[in-house]
N, C-alpha and C positions, 0 to 999 in steps of 0.2 A: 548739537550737530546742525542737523537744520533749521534748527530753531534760530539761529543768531541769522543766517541768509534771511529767514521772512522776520525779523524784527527789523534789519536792516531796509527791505522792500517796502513793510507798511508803514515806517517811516518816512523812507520818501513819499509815498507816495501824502503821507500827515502833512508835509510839509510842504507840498506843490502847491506855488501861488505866495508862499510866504515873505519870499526876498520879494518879489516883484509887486505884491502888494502892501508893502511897509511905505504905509501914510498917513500922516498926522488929522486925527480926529478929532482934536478939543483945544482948547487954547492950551490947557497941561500938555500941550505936545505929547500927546498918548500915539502910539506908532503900533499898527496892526502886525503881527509877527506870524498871524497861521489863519490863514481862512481858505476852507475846504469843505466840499460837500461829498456825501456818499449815501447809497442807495442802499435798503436791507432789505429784503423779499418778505422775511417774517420777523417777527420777533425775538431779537436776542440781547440778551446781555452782554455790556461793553464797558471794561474800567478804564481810565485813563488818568493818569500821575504825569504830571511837571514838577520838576525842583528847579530852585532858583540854585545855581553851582557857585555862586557869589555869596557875599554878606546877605544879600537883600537887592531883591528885584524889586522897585516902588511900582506900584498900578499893576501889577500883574493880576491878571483875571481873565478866567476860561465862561467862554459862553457855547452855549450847546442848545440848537434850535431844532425842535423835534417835533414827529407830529402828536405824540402823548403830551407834550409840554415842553417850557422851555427850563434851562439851568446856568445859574452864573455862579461860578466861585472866585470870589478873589483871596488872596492870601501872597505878601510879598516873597514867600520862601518853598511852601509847600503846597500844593493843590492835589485834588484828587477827588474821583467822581465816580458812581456808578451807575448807570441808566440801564433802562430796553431799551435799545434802537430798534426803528420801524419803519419803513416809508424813506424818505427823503430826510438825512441828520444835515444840519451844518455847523461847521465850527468854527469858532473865531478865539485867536488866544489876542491880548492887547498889554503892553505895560509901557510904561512912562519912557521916553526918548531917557537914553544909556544906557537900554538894555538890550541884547540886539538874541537872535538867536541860537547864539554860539551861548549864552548863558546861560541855557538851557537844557535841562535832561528832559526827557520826552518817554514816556511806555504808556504802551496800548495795546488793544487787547490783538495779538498777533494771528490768532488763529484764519483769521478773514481770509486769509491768501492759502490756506492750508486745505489738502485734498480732504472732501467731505466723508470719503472713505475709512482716512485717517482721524477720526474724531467722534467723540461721545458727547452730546449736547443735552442738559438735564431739561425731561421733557414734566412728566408727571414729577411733581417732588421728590428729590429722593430720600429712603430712609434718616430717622433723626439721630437713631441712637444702631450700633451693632447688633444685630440679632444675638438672640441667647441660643445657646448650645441646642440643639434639634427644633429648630425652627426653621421650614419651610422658605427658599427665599426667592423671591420672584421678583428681581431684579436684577440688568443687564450686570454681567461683570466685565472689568476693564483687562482687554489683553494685550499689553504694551509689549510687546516681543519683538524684536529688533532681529528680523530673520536677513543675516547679511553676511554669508560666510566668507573669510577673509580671502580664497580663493577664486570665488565668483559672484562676489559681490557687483560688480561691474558689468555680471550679464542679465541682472533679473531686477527687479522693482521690490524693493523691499515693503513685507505688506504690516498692517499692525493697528491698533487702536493708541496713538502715542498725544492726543490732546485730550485734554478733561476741560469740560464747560458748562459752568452752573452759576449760581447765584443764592444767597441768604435775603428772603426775604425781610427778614426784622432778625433781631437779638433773640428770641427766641428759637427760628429755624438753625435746622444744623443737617448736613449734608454727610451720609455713610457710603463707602464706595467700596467693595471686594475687589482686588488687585488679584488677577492671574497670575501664578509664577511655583516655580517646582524648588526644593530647598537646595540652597546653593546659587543660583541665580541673582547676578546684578543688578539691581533696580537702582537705578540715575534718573534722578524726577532736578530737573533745570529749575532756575531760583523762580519760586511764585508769582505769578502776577495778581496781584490782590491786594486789598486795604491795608494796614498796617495794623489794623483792627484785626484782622482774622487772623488761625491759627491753625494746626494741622494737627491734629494726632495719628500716633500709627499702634492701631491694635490688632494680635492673633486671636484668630476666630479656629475653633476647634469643635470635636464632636461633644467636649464635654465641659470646655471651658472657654471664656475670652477672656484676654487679659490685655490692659491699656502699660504699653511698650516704658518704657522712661523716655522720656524728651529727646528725640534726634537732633543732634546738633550739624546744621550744614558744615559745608566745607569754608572754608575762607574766601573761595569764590561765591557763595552763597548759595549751592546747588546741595542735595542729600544724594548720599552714594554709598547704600547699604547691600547687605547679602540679604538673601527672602528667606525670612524663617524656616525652620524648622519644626515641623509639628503642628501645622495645621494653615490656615490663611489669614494674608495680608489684607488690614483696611486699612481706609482713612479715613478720616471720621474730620470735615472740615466745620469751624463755630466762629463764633463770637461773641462779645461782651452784652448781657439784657438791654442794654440804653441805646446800642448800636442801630442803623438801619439798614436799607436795603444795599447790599453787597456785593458785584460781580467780580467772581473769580476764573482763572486759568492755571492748569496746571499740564505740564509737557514731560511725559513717564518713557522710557526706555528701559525695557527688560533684555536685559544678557544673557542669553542660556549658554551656560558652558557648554552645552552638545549642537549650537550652534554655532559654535566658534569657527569653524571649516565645513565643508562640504560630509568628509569621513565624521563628523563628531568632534572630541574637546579635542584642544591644542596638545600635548604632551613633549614631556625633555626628549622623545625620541623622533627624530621626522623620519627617520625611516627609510623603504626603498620609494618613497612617492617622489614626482618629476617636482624639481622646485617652482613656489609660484613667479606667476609672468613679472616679468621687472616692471617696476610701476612710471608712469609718466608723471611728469614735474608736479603738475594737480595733485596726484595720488599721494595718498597719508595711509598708512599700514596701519591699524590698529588693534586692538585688544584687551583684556583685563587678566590681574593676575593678583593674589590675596596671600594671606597667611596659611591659610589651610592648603592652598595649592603648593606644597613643598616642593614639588619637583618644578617648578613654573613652565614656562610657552618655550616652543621653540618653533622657528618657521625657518625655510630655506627660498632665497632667490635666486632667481637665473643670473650667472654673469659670464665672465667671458673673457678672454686672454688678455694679458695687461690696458685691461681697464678701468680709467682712472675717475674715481667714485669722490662725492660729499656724504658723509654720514651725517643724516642728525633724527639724533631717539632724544624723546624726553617725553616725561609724565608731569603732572599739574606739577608737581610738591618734590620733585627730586627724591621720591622711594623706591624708583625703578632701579635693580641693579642688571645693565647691559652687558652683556657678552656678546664677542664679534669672532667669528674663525671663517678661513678661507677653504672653501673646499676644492679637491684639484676631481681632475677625470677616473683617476685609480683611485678616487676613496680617503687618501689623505687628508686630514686636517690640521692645519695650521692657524695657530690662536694669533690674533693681532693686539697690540695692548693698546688702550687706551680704556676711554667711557663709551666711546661709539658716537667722536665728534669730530673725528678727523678726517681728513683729505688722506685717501690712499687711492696706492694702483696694484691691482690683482696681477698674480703671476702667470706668466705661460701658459700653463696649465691648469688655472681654476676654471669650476664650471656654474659653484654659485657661490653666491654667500650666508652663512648661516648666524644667528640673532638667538638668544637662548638673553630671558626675561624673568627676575623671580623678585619678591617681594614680601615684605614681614607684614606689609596694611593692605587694603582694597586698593587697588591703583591703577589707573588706565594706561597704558602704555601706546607710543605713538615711533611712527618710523619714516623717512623720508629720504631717498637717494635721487641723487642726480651725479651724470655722467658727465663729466667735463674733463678732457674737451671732449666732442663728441669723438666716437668709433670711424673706423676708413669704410670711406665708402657709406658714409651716414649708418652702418650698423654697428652692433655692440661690440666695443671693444678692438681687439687688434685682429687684421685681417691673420689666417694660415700662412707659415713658411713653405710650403709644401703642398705641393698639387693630392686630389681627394683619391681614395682607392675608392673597391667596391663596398667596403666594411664601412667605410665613413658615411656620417650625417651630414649631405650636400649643404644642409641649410648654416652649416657652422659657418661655411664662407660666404662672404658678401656677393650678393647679384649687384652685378653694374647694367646701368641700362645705356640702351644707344642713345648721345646726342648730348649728354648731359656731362656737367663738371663735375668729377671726383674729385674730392678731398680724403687725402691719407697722414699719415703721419711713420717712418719707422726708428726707434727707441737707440739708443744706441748701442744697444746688445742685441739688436736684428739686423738682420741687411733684405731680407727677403718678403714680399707681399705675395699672396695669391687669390687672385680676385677670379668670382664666373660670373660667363654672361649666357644668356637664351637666347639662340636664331629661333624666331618662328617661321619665318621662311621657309618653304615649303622648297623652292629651288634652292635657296641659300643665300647669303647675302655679302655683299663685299666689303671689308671692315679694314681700317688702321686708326692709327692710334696720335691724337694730335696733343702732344704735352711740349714744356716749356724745354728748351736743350739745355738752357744753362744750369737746372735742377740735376744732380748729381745722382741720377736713377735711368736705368736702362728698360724698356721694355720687351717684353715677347706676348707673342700673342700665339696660343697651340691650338689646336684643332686634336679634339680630341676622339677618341675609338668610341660610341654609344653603348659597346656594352664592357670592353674592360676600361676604359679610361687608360688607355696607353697614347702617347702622343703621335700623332699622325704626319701632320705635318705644321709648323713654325712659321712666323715671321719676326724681324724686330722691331716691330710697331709698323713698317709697312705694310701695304695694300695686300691683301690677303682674301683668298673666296673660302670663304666656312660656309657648311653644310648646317642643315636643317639641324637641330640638336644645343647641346650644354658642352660649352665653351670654356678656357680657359686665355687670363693674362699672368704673365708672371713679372711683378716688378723689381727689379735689383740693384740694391744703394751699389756706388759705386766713389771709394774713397775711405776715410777715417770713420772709427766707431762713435756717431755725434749722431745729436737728435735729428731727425732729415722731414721737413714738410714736403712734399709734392702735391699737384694737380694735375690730370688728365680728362681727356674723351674720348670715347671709342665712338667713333663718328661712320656711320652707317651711307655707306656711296651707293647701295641701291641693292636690288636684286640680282643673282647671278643670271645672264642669259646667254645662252646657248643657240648659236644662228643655224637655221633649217638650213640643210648645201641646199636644198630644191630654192632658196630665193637666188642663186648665185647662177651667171649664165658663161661659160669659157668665151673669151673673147678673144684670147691669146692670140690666134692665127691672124688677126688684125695688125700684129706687130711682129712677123715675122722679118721684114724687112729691117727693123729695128735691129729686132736680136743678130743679124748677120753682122749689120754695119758695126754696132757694140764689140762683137766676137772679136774679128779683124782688126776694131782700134786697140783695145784691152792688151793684146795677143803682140801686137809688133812691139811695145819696149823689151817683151821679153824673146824675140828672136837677135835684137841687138844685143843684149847681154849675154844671150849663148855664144852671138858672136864672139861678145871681148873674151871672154872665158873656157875659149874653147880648146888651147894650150893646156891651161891650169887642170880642163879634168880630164884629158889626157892620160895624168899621171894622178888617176882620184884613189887607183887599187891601194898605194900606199897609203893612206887615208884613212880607208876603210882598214887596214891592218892596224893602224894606228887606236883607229876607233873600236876595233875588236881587244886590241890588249888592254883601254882599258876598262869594257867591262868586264874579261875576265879578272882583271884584280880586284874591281867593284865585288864582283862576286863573289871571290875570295875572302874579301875583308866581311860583306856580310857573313858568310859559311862561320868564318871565324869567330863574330861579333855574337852571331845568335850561339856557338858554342860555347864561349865564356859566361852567358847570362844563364844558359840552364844549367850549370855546373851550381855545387852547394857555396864553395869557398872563393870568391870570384876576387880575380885583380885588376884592381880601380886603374892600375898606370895602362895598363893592357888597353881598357878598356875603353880609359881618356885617350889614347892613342889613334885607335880605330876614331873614336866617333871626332879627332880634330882631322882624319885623316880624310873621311866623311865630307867634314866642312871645305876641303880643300879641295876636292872634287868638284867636276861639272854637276851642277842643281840636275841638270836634263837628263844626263846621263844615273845619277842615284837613285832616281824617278823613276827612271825606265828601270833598272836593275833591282828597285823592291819591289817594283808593282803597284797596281793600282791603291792609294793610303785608304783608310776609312775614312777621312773626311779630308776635304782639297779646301783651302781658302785662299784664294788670289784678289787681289784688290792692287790697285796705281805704288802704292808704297810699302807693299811685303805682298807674300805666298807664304803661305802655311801649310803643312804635310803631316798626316800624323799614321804610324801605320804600329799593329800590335804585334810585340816580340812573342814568339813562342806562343799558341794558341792556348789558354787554359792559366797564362801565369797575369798577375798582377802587371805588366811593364810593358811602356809601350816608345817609342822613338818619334820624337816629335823632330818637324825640321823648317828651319826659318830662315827666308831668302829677303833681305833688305834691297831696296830698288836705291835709287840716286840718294834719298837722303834718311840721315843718320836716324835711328832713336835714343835718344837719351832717359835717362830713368826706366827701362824699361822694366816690366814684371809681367809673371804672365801667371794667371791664374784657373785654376779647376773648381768644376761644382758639378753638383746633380738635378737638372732640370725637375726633377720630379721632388726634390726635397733629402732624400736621404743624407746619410753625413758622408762625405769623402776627404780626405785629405793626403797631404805629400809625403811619403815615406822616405823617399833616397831620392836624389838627384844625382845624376854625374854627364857632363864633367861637374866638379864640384861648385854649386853656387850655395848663397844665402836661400833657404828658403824659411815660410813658415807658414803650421797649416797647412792651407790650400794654396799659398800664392808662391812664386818664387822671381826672385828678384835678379834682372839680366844686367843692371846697368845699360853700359850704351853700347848699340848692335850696329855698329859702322856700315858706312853704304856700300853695295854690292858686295856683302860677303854673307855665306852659308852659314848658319848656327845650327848642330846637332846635337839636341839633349836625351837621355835615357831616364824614362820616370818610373818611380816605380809607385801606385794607386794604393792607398790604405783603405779598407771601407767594404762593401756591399754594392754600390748603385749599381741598378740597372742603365743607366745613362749617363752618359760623360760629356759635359760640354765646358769649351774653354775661352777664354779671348786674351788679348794680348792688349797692354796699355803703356803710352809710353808719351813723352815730347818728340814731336816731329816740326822741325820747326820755330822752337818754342811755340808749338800748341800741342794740346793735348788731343790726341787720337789713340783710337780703339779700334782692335780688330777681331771682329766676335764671329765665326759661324753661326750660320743659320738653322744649323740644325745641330745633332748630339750625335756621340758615337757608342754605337749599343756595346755595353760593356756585360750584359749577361753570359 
């Protein structure tokens, strides 16, 4: 693990000076490849190996200038050395011009850069041979424990004795070393650093016996990666051949306790009611061990997050890990995904993590790695909510936008809806709209919402808007075909809301009374001319008024009638169509005035909209649409529930195409009334609608500002 980082370090650091000092020293054109100096406090032991990675490196030869003494080896293929360093070392590597230092393998003794904490340096001799059964023993044992629970490894400093550093002084010395560890436990000792001369054994040491192990054979990476006995303790007992000489070694131990494996203890096939672990960042690698004897194997669970679209990749050294992948939703469901656990997927709707279940017939390290691509809306996980938050929900599921900055979203083609929040700190409150691209096929609103039930207050459509101190919402809405839809926005922050003191304000008015007169008088005389020309015409106005009294009493009537037929159970459509073209055919002004004031009024240069609820208590309501000079074509007009619910369209008449929520008007010719009867399938609490259509040949929308409370 960290072993390969500091081999990597104190290589460079072996190598600094070496490109820049390659120059010819002999007429043999011998070309210097490594000269470097380093400082040791006290006395330690240091091996260093080069191999030639060619046939034959010619001239190659390590020199090693120290204050004990100096040392050269030459050898065209293999080198290797082991001293004390002391004082002030330098080194100089040299071989004949064609060899450069790309031909080179390089190992030295890596611990130098390693925390002194983390390491056991053999001071006094250690042991030659294993103690025998009740023998006293007073000498440090090594406790290589890798304390890094896969949960919160990331907040603490993992502690431990993970370096071994000694040396054989001759062929006859031999080095015995007691390994800490409890039976079951993984012991991962990284390939040796040491002579090719040396050797390792591993014996249990018990109250009543010791016994020398059979021969551990590495892995194929050249590392050992056993389980800790059972029935008493691990050594090692490190030698070499009588003829040999002095020998410096390294060795880099990792113990596994499976009750380390998480924060609660070992991993198990159950994760349980625990919250799953935090999604890891691109760095992060998931790890673990799982064996033959662990029959049930690991299982861990991740955070994730509504259609978001994930890279999986698990693998172990050797391909023994078998991987399981299932999707977990918010109810508890799981759903298995098939593969090996190498594919690109995207999480549904409703999942809340991911869950990994790891089992294995050998000793096997297992490893994990995900990344989000593309990223989440609004830079967080996954897909933003279709639907604004109740009191029940967890605020943090939906993405905080902040003021000033560019949003990036994405929605699927089987969403149309975004809900994003944002935080006023503002103490007054602050003035906000919404600056996105128009040609982007998404509508926004921006709601102000109640602080303590979360009911909508009041609205804009991305216009300038004053929100109060508090948690915000925006709501964004695809607007068109079910296709993947990019957007970008800002919620751009105009300032603080301010409230002007009347006390700075002084009446000056009476300064312009003369004004106001002369105004009065001008304004005033076109309209004494026009009483003139027309003062025949209202004369005779009572007939007028008769005129204009019958017909609201049939208005009247045709309502009395209209709302009759709709609360009856068996109702007839011609009747019905009747009335509401009879409606249309009617003065706008006069229908208005004769329902009364609608729940929501929408006027704009090129329609009004009217919309008032039939019968108090029933699903149905009368919508009414007045086209100004010009036409729309294609028109449709559709329903939704601002706060997310599902609503959709049960009946129409007069009879059009509808579907879902939308219904389709074709073309609503100029200056003429449309009156529809809808009837609302669903639940919402709020009911908001807009109208789309070619005006033109352009496209325009006509959206209220606000919802009609449908509770």
């Amino acid at each position: 693990m960290g072993r390969t980082a500091n081999a990597i370090f104190v290589l460079f650091i072996f190598l600094i000076g070496g490109v820049s000092h390659a120059t010819a020293q002999d007429s043999e054109n011998s070309v210097t490849l490594i000269e470097n100096s380093s400082e040791f406090d006290q006395p330690l032991p240091i091996f260093i190996k080069i191999w030639c990675q060619k046939s034959s490196c010619p001239g190659l030869e390590l020199k090693v200038m120290a204050t004990d003494g100096n040392y050269t080896v030459s050898n065209p293929n293999r080198i290797e050395l082991s001293f004390v360093a002391s004082g002030r070392v330098d080194f100089l590597v040299i071989a004949n011009s064609g060899t450069s230092i790309d031909d080179l393998f390089f190992e030295m003794s890596q611990w130098v850069n390693a925390n002194s904490s983390s390491m056991i340096i053999e001071g006094d001799d250690w042991l030659d041979n294993i103690p025998s059964p009740g023998i006293a023993v007073n000498q440090q044992l090594v406790d290589p424990t890798w304390d890094c629970p896969i949960d919160n490894c990331h907040e603490i400093h993992p502690t431990g004795v993970h370096w071994v550093i000694g040396s054989l002084i001759d062929g006859s010395d031999k080095d015995s070393i007691e390994i800490l560890g409890d039976a079951g436990d993984i012991i991962e000792i990284s390939v040796p650093l040491m002579p090719e001369s040396v050797e390792i054994e591993f014996w249990l040491r018990n109250d009543s016996t010791k016994t020398l192990f059979e021969a551990f054979e590495p892995d194929e990476d050249g590392q050992f990666r056993f389980i800790y006995p059972e029935n008493g303790n691990l050594w090692l007992r490190i030698k070499q051949l009588p003829e040999n000489g002095f020998a410096a070694y390294e060795l880099y131990i990792l113990r596994h306790s499976p009750n380390l494996e998480a924060s609660w203890g070992e991993l198990a096939a159950d994760w349980g009611e625990r919250e799953p672990l935090l999604f890891p960042s691109e760095a992060q690698i998931l790890r673990g061990w799982v064996s033959s004897s662990d029959t049930e194997g690991d299982t861990i669970r991740v955070e994730s997050a509504s259609r978001m679209g994930l890279t999986l990749t698990c693998w172990d050294r050797f391909e023994e890990v078998n991987f399981e992948v299932s999707l977990i939703s918010s109810d508890g469901t799981v759903f298995d995904l098939e593969g090996d656990c190498t594919n690109a997927i995207t999480t549904n709707v409703d999942t809340v993590a991911l869950e990994f279940r790891m089992n294995s017939e050998t000793l096997s390290e297992w490893n994990i790695a995900l990344t989000e691509y593309p990223k989440g809306d609004a830079g967080a996980m996954g897909d933003a909510p279709d639907r604004l938050w109740v009191i029940s929900d967890d605020f943090s599921n939906w993405p905080n936008v902040s003021f000033n900055e560019t949003i990036e979203a994405r929605m699927s083609g089987d969403e149309f809806v975004d809900v994003f929040g944002f935080e006023v700190t503002s103490a007054n409150g602050s003035k906000l709209h919404i600056d996105a691209d128009l040609t982007q096929p998404v509508t926004y609103q921006i709601f102000v919402l109640n602080q303590e039930t979360w009911s909508i207050e009041n609205a804009s459509n991305g216009g300038l808007i004053d929100v109060p101190y508090g948690i915000h919402a925006i709501r964004v809405e695809k607007i068109g075909d079910a296709s993947l839809t990019y957007y970008d926005f800002k919620l751009i922050d105009d300032g603080d809301i301010v409230e002007m003191d009347p006390g700075l304000f002084t009446d000056q008015s009476n300064l312009f009374t003369d004004y106001y007169i002369f105004a009065g008088f001008f304004l005033l005389a076109p309209a004494v001319l026009v009483i003139f020309w027309n003062r025949n015409r209202w004369r005779d106005g009572i007939n007028q008024i008769e005129i204009e009294q019958h017909e609201l009493r049939r208005l009247r009537r045709l309502r009395e009638r209209l709302t009759t037929l709709l609360a009856e159970e068996e109702t007839n459509e011609q009747v019905i169509d009747s009335a509401l073209h009879q409606l249309g055919d009617s003065p706008w002004q006069a229908v208005v005035e004769d329902w009364g004031g609608p729940l929501i009024r929408h006027n704009t240069e090129q329609v009004e909209i009217c919309a008032w609820r039939i019968n108090e208590g029933n699903n149905t309501m009368l919508i009414g649409i007045r086209i100004a000079e010009s036409a729309w074509e294609m028109a449709a007009m559709r329903v939704y529930a601002p706060e997310g619910a599902s609503v959709s369209i049960a009946e129409v008449s007069p009879k059009h195409l509808f579907n879902g929520d939308e219904i389709f008007l074709d073309t609503l010719s100029p200056l003429t009334s449309t009156f529809l009867r809808l009837s609302i399938s669903g639940e919402p609490s709020n009911i908001g609608f807009h109208l789309s259509g070619l005006v033109n040949s352009e496209p325009l929308a006509a959206v209220p500002n606000r919802a009609i409370d449908w509770s």
